[in-house]
SERO-4910 file (N, C-alpha, C, O; in steps of 0.05 Angstrom, whole numbers):
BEGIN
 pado doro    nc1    nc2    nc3   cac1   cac2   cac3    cc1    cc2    cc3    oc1    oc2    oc3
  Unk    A   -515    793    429   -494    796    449   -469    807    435   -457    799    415
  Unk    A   -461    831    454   -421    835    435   -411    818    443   -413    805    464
  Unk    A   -391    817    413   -364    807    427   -343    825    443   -343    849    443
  Unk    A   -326    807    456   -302    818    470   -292    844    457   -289    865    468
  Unk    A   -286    840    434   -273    848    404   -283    877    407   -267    895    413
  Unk    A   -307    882    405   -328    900    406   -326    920    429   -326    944    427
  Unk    A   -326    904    450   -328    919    474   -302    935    480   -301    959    486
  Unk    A   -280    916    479   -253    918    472   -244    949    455   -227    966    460
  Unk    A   -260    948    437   -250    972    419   -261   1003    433   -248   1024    435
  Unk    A   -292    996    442   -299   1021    458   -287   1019    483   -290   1042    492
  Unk    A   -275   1004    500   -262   1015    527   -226   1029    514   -214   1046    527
  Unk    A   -216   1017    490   -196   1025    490   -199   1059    476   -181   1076    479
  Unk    A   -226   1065    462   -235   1090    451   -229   1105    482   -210   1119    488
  Unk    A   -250   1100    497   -261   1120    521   -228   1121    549   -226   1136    569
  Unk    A   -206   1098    536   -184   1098    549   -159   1125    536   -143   1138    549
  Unk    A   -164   1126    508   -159   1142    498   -163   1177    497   -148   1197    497
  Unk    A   -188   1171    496   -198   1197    506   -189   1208    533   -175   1228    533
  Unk    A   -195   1195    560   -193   1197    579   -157   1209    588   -152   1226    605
  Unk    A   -137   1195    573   -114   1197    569   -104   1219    561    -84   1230    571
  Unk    A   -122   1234    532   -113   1263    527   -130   1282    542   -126   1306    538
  Unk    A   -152   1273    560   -151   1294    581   -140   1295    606   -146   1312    622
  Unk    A   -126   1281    609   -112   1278    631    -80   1294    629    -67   1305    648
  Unk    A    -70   1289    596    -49   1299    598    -55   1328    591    -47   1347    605
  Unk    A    -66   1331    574    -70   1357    558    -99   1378    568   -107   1398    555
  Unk    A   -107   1371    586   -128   1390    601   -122   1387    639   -119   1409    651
  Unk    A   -121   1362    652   -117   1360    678    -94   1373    681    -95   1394    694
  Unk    A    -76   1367    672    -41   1365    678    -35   1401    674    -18   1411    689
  Unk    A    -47   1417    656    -36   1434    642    -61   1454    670    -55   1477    670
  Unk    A    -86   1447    690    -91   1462    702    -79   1452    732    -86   1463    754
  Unk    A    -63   1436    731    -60   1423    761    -36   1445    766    -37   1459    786
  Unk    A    -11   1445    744     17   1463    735     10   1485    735     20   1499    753
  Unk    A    -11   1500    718    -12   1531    713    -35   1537    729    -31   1561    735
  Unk    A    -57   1528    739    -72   1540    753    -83   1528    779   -105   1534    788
  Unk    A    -63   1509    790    -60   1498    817    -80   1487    817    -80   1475    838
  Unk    A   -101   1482    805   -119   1461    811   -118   1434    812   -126   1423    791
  Unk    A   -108   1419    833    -99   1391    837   -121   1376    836   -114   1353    843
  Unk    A   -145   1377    831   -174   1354    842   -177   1348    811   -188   1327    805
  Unk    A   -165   1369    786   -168   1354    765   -154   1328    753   -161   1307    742
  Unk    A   -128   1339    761   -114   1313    756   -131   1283    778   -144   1264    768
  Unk    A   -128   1286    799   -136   1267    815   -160   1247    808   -161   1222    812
  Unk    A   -178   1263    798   -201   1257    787   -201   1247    755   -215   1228    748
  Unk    A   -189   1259    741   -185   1247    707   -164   1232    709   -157   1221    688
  Unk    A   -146   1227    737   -126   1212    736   -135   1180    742   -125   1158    736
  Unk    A   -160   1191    760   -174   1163    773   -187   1145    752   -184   1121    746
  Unk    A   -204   1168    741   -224   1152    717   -211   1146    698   -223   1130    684
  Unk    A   -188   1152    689   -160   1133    669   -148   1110    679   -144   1091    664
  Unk    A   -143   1111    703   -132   1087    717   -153   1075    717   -138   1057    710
  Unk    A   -173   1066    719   -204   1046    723   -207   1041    690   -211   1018    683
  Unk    A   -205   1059    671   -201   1050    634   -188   1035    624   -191   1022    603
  Unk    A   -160   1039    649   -137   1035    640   -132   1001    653   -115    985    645
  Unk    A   -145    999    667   -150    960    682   -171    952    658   -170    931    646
  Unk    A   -185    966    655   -205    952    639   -200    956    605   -218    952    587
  Unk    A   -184    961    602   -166    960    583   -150    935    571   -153    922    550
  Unk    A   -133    934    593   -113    914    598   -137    891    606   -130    873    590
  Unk    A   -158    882    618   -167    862    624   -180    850    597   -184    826    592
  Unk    A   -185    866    584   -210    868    552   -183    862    536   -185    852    513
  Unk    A   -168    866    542   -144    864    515   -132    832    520   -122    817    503
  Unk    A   -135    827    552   -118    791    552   -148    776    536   -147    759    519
  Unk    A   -177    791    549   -192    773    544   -201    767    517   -210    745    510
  Unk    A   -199    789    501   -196    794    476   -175    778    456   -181    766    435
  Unk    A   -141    785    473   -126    759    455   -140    736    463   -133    724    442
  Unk    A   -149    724    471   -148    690    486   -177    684    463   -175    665    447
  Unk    A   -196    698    463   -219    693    440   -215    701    421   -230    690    405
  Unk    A   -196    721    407   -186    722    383   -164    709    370   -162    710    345
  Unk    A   -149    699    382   -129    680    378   -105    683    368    -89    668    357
  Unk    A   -103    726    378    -75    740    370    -53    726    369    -51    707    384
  Unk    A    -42    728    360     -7    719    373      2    737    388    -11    758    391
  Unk    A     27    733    400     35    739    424     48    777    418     46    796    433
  Unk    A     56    775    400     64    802    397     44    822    383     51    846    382
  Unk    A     26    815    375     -3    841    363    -21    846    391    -35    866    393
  Unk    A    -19    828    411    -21    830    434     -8    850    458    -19    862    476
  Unk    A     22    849    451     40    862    459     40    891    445     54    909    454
  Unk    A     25    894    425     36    919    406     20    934    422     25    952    438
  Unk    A     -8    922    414    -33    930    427    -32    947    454    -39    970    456
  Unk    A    -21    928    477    -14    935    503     -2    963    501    -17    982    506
  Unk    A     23    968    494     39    995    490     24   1014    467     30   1038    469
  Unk    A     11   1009    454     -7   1028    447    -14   1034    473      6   1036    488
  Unk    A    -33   1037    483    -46   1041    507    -25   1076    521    -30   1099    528
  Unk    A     -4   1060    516      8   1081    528     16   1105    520     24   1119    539
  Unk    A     18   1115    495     26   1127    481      6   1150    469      8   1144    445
  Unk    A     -6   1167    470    -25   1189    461    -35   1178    431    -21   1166    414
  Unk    A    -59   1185    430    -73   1172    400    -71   1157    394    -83   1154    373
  Unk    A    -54   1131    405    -48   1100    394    -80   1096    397    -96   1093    378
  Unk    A    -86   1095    418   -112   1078    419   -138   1073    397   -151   1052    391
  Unk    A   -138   1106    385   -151   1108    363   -147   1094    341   -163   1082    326
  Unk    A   -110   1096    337   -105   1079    311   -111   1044    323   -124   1031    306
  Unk    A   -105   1031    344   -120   1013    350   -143   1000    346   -150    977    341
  Unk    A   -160   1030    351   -196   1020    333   -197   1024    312   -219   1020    301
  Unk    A   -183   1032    301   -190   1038    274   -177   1008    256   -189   1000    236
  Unk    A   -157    997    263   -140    973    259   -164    961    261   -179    956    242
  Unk    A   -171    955    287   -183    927    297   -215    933    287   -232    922    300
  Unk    A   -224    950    265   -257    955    257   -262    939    245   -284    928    247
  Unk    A   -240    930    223   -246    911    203   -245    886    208   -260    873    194
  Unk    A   -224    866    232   -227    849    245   -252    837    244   -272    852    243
  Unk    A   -256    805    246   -286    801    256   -282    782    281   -265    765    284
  Unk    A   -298    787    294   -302    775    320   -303    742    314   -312    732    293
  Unk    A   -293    728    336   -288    698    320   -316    686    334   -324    663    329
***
């Protein structure tokens, strides 16, 4: 069975990803080549990464036994382009409790 830990690290990967296509591929054809269904669509499937993100990350501190601010760091990563990666890459060596 994974742990949280585990699972946690690939939803925040595929949140990441999802994030630089949204800014850097949706956004740049919605502006320059009016196509609005991309954003809407890579906007949707980020927002659904992006709950399951945040849900894997409370459930994640509570069985890993973060403290309150690597928790908090964590969170705002999320938001920020490529944090996420450095996130998994942080949390590889971690072990699941």
């Amino acid at each position: 069975m994974k742990s949280t830990l585990s699972i946690f690290r690939k939803v925040a990967v595929a949140e990441g990803i999802s994030y630089l296509l949204l800014l850097f591929v949706a956004m740049p054809l919605k502006y320059l080549a009016h196509f609005d269904s991309a954003v809407k669509y890579t906007g949707w499937v980020h927002g659904i990464l992006f709950i399951a993100y945040v849900a894997l990350l409370i459930m994640t501190w509570q069985e890993q036994k973060w403290k309150f601010g690597k928790a908090i760091l964590i969170f705002f990563a999320s938001v920020l382009p490529f944090m996420p990666f450095v996130v998994d890459r942080k949390l590889k060596d971690e072990r699941p409790i």
